[in-house]
Steps between C-alpha positions, in 0.01 A plus 500: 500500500849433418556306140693202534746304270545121489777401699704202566423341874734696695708235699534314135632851340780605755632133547542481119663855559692421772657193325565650224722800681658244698663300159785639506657472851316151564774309383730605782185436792467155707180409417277257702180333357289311737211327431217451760205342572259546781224245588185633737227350702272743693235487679315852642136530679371808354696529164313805349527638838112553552353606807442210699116408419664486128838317565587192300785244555706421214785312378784622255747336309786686362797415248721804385809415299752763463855638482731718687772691307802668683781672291764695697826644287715852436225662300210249568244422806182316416241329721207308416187279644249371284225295586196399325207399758230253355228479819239257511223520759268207615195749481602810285641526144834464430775809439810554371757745601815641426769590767789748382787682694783631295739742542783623289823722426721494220811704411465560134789698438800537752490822705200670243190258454311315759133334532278406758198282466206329704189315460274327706173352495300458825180455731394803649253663691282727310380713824604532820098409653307189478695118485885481523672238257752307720556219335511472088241204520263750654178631306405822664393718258720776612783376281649530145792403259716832500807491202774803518808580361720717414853564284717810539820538293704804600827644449786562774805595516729687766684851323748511713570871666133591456261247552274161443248497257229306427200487253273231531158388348255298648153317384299329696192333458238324744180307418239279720252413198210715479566731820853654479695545107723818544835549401775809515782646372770696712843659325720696778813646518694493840894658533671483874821711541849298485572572856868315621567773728234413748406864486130671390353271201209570279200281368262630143214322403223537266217223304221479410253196472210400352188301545258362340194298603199332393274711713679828457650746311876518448647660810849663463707571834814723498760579771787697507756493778855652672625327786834637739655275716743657766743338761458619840661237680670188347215257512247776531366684185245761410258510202279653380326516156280781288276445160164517364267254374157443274304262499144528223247238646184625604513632915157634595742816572636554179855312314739478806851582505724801604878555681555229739809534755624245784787468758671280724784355629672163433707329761683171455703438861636147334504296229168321589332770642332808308192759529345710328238750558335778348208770497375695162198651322341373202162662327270241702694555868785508734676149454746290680733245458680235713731205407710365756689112520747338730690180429653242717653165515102318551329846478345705246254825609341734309267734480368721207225761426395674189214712311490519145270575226433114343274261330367133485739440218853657645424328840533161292805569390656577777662337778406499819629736734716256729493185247605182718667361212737779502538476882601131477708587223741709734434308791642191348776638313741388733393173501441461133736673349429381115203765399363275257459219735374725790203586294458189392472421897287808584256422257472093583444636881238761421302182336504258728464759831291750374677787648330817397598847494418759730232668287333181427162570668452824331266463132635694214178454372378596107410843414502771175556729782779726573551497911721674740609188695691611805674138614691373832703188550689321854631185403751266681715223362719231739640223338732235620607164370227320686194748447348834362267747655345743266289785672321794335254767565382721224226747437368704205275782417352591129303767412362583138646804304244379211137391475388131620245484212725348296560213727145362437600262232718331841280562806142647345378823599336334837860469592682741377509756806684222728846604282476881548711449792634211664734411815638155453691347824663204493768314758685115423728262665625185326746275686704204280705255764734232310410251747798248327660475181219395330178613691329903519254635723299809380271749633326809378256717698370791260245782632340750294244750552397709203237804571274765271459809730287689227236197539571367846636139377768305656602184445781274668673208357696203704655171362743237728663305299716171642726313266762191497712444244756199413783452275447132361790497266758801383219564209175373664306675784166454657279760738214476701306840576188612693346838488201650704362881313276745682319765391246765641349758341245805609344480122450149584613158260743389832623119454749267671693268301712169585714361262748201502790399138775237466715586258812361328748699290730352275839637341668334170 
């Protein structure tokens, strides 16, 4: 077993990092500081989401104060929600909670040092079987308190006749008490040829990272890489990239690694439109690779697919595939044209309509395993100035490159064979109307079916959500929201769950 060092909490650590890169071109950002408040009554008929001989009605009561920071400027871009969530239950202890999204990128010094920053804290899932948390009042079982950040300073600068450089560091860190402490380190070095001709250009890369983890020993990954990139038509390229990788966490076959190759072509017929596709070899397969989007006025489309050696801890920190944030984000650029107040909107719509992103049904669930997750995404965005339709379909596959013993301390061993390999499948629709001015009309619809083929398990997942939201006064804003969860499983434990909230939100 790994050794471990006392650490700051990790979202704590890179905020106070983050800040403290971000002094010096702060002074020239427009900052915003709001402070919120959000007061909850719900009420739910099966709160611990029991199967139905066990199921309990229950009331909640939620107040969360909090703040939302926004910071836009030349060499600054900073956003922030912070909540903390004090629930009280009519028939079950009370909890608090913490709520953190943060994000962060700073220009230290002009043209030479940069840093980029996030943190979050967070309910998740813990696996991908048994209850589905919903709703944060929920007490499933199935759920935990996952923290992660991350800070990466890095040097860039263009040398102009030869190429871009850039060296970057990055640590990250995730926790989720008891069942997930792992952190890593990762140092690379990236150069793309300086290439104003239009003609053949050339992409190096090499890093290395590290990780370390409670339950393991220190795993070290390397990768070394040459890409080429030639014009064959003038919006249609070639690439294709050479290298060789290793990788020293225990495979059943031995420490993976070896040359890798891929190639593809790249073809962007406008401004809004671009694909990408590509076929390779890596030491565990053939892979493949497939990113395509198209913009319009109302209309966003993409579609994206992917396989990649990964782990519990780098899925947190990523984004997702097709984020709707970003979507909206381009979508609305147009008709907000002030970035910092766009986000500012995009993020007050996302809360009140609970728009989610096309990956939403699929469970990144906890694991000290390594996985080869091979991942697909369809996801469709229309927005007007009376409503949004969100639609997404999204599917996953993971299989373990390491042993699933070491997952007991999460699942126990009766469990542990369920995450050898999983298929996850997941498809969501949301629809927001502005009926008026003042008044919103959401929907969600989320399906999910999530399956064990080494065991023969399969369980599916649906929630229908209906909400109704009003703007009281320019800072004051009430909600109404009712929610009806399903779940069936061939292990067993299925439930159905009703739930009903009023809430008011308050801005100062």
């Amino acid at each position: 077993m790994a050794t471990t060092t006392s650490r700051p909490a990790p979202p704590l650590a890179a905020l106070a990092a983050l800040a403290a890169a971000c002094c010096w071109p702060a002074a020239a950002a427009d900052w915003r500081v709001t402070p919120t408040l959000r007061l909850r009554q719900a009420y739910s008929d099966n709160m611990a989401l029991s199967a139905p001989a066990q199921a309990r009605a229950e009331f909640s009561s939620e107040i969360a104060p909090g703040v939302a920071v926004q910071a836009r400027g030349p060499r600054l871009t900073l956003a922030l929600d912070y909540a903390l969530q004090r629930l009280a239950y009519s028939r079950s202890p009370s909890r608090l909670k913490h709520q953190l999204d943060a994000a962060g990128h700073a220009e230290a010094l002009a043209d030479w040092l940069y840093v980029d920053g996030q943190a979050s804290v967070s309910q998740r899932n813990i696996s991908a079987f048994g209850p589905q948390q919903s709703d944060p009042a929920q007490l499933g079982g199935n759920s935990g308190t996952v923290r992660s950040a991350s800070l990466s300073p890095y040097l860039k600068h263009h040398f102009r006749g030869l190429a871009e450089a850039e060296l970057r560091y990055t640590y990250q860190a995730s926790s989720s008490g008891a069942l997930l402490r792992a952190h890593s380190q990762q140092a690379g070095l990236r150069l793309v040829g300086d290439n104003r001709a239009g003609g053949w250009n050339w992409e190096a890369a090499v890093g290395q990272r590290r990780d370390s983890d409670a339950a393991l020993a220190q795993v070290t990954r390397r990768d070394a890489t040459l890409t080429l990139r030639v014009p064959l038509r003038p919006r249609l390229s070639w690439f294709a990239s050479a290298g060789r990788e290793s990788n020293d966490y225990q495979a059943p076959g031995g420490a993976p690694g070896g040359r890798h190759w891929s190639s593809g072509l790249s073809w962007s017929p406008s401004p809004r439109s671009s694909v990408a596709a590509s076929v390779g070899r890596r030491y565990f397969g053939n892979t493949y690779s497939l990113d395509a989007r198209h913009q319009m006025r109302h209309l966003v489309l993409g579609l994206s697919y992917g396989e990649d050696i990964t782990s519990s801890q780098e899925q947190l920190q990523r984004l997702p595939p097709a984020d709707l944030g970003n979507f909206l984000y381009q979508l609305w650029a147009g008709r907000i044209p002030d970035p910092l107040l766009r986000i500012q909107v995009i993020n007050a719509f996302l809360r009140y309509s609970q728009l989610q992103g096309p990956n939403a049904g699929n469970v990144n669930y906890l694991s000290h395993n390594y996985f080869l997750q091979k991942q697909w995404n369809l996801s469709a965005l229309y927005s007007t100035p009376k409503s949004t339709l969100a639609l997404g379909l999204g599917g996953s596959r993971r299989s373990a490159q390491t042993s699933s013993a070491i997952d007991s301390p999460l699942l126990g061993p009766a469990e542990l064979a369920q995450q050898e390999h999983t298929r996850q499948t997941s498809l969501h629709a949301g629809w927001s109307w502005r009926m008026s001015a003042r008044n919103n009309l959401n929907v969600n619809a989320n399906y999910a079916v999530a399956a064990a083929p080494d065991i023969g398990r399969r369980d599916r997942n649906a929630t229908l959500a209906l909400g109704l939201s009003r703007q009281l006064r320019p800072k004051l804003s009430a909600s109404v929201d009712l929610r009806h969860s399903w779940h069936a499983s061939s292990a067993g434990g299925g439930y159905r769950e009703n739930g009903a909230a009023a809430t008011l939100s308050v801005l100062f």
